[in-house]
C-alpha positions in Angstrom: -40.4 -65.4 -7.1 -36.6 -66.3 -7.6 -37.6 -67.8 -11.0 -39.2 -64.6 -12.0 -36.5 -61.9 -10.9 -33.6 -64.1 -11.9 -34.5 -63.4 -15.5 -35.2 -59.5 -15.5 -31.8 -59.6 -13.5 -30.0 -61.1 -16.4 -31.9 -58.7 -18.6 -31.4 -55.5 -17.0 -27.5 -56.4 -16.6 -27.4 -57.4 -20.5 -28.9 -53.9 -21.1 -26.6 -51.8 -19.1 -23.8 -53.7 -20.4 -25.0 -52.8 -23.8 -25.6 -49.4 -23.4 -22.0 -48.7 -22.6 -21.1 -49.4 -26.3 -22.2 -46.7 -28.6 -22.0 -46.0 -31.9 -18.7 -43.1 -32.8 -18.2 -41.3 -36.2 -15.1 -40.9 -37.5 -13.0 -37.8 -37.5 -11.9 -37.9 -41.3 -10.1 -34.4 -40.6 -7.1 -36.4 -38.4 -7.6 -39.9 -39.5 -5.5 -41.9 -42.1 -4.8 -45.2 -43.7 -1.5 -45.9 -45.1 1.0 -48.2 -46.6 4.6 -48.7 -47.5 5.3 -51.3 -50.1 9.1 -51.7 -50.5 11.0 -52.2 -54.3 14.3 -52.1 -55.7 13.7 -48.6 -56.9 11.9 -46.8 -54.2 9.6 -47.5 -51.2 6.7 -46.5 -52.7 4.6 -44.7 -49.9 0.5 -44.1 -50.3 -2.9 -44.4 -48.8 -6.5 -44.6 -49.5 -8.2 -41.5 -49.8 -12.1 -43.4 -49.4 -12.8 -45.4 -46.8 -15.4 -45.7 -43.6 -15.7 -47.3 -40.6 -18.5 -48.3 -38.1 -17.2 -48.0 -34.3 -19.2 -49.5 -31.4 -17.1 -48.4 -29.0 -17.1 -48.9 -24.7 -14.6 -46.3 -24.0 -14.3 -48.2 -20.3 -14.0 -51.2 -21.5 -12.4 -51.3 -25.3 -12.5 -54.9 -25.2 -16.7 -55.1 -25.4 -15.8 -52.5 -28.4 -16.1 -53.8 -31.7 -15.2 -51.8 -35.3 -15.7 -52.7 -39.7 -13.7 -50.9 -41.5 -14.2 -50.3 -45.4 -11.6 -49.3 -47.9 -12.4 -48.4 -51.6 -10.0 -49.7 -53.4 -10.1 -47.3 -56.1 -9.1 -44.6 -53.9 -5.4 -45.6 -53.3 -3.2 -43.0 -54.0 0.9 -43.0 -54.3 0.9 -39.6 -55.8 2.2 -41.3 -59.1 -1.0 -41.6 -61.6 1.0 -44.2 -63.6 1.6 -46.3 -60.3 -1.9 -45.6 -59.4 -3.8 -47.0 -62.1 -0.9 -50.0 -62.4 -2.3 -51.0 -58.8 -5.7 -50.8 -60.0 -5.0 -53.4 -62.4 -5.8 -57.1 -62.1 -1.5 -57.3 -62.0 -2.6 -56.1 -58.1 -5.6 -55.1 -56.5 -8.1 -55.5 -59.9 -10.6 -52.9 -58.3 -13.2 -53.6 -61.1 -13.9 -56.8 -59.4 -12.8 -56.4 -55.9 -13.7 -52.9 -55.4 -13.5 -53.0 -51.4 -11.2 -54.0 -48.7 -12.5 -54.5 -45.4 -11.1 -55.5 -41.8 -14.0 -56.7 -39.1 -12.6 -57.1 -35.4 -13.6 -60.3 -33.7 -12.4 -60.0 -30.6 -10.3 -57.2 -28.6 -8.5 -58.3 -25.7 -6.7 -55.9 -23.7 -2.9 -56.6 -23.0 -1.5 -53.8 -20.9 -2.4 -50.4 -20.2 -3.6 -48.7 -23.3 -2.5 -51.4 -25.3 -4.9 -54.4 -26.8 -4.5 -57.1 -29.2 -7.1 -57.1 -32.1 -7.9 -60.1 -33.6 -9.9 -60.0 -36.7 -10.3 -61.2 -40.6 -8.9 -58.9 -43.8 -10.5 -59.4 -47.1 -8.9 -58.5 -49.7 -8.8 -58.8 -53.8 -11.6 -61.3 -52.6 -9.6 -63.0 -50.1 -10.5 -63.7 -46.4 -7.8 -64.1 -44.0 -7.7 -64.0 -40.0 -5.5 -60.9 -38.7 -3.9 -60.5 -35.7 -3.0 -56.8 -35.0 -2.1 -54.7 -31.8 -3.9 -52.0 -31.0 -3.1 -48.3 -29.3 -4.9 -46.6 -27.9 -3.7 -43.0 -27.7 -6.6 -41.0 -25.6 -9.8 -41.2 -24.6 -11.5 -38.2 -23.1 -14.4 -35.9 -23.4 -16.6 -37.7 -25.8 -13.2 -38.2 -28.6 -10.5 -40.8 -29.2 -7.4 -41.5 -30.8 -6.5 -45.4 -31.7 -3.9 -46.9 -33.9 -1.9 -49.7 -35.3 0.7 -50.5 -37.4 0.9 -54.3 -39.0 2.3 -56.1 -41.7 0.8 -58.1 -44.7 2.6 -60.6 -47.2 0.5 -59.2 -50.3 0.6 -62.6 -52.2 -1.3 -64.8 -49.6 -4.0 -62.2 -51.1 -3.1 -63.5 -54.5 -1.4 -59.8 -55.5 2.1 -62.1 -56.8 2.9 -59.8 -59.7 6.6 -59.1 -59.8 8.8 -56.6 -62.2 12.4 -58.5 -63.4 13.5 -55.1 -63.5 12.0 -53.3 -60.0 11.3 -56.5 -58.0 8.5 -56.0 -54.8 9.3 -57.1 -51.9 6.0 -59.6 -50.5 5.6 -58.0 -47.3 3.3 -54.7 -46.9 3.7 -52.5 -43.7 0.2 -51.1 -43.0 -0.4 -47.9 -40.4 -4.5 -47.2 -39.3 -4.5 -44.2 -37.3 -8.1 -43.3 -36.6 -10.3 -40.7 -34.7 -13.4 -41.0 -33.1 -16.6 -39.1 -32.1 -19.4 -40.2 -29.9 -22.0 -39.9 -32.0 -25.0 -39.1 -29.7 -22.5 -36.3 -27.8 -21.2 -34.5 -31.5 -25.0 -34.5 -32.6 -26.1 -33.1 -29.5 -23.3 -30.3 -29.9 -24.2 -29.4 -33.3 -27.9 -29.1 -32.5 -29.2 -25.2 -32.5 -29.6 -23.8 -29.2 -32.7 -22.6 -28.4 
């Protein structure tokens, strides 16, 4: 009998435990993705203006949560259009090759209250690298959140090393992901027409 129930224990445990992390959408309206890459000349601000990201999130538990996020490259935007399509280029990201930049947690473990540290990998310009990031998380409440993070790259461990004599870049790339997220299941329920 103990052989038998053991199992459907496990199982029904497993299932609960999995039912706690659900799919969220994300809030484009108040979420951003930006950058500040320092030069001689100017800190040249932007952000990308595509991107998505898939959210299995436990809001009592953020460590069982787990998130992909996917940046078109194409998309970035430092409200110069000569700068722009420079970056573009194969001198720095070469989007017609490497059209995508993704960051896929690995593991989230929680460090304090609110706060977690996100391990993860970054690909980028076709290069795969483990990240280590900390995580906020601002609110949780009534079927919405708020998390962000603010970390910092060295671009040319990505192989982006081009350099101007003139306006030298500095190597290192301070990155800011602020996102919002939806329940899923709870904002399509909302939106469905009442009877």
């Amino acid at each position: 009998m103990k052989k038998i129930l053991l199992p459907i224990l496990f199982l029904s445990t497993a299932l609960t435990a999995a039912a706690q992390t659900r799919p969220h959408l994300v809030d484009k309206a108040h979420s951003q993705i930006n950058f500040v890459a320092e030069a001689r000349f100017i800190s040249a601000h932007g952000s990308f203006d595509q991107w998505d990201a898939e959210v299995q999130l436990d809001p009592a538990k953020i460590e069982s949560s787990s998130f992909k996020l996917t940046i078109e490259a194409t998309s970035i935007n430092t409200r110069i259009q000569r700068r722009d399509d420079h970056l573009r280029s194969k001198d720095f990201f070469d989007v017609a090759t490497y059209p995508q930049i993704t960051l896929v947690s690995k593991k989230i473990t929680k460090t304090g209250d609110r706060k977690f540290t996100m391990a993860g990998d970054l690909t980028l310009r076709g290069v795969t690298k483990p990240i280590e990031v900390q995580l906020n998380q601002v609110f949780y409440e009534n079927n919405r959140g708020r998390f962000r993070t603010t970390f910092a790259i060295n671009r040319k461990e990505y192989g982006i090393s081009y350099n101007s004599a003139m306006n030298p870049i500095e190597d290192i790339v301070q990155v800011q992901v602020d996102i919002n997220v939806l329940d899923k299941e709870a904002t399509e329920k909302a939106q469905r027409p009442k009877n």
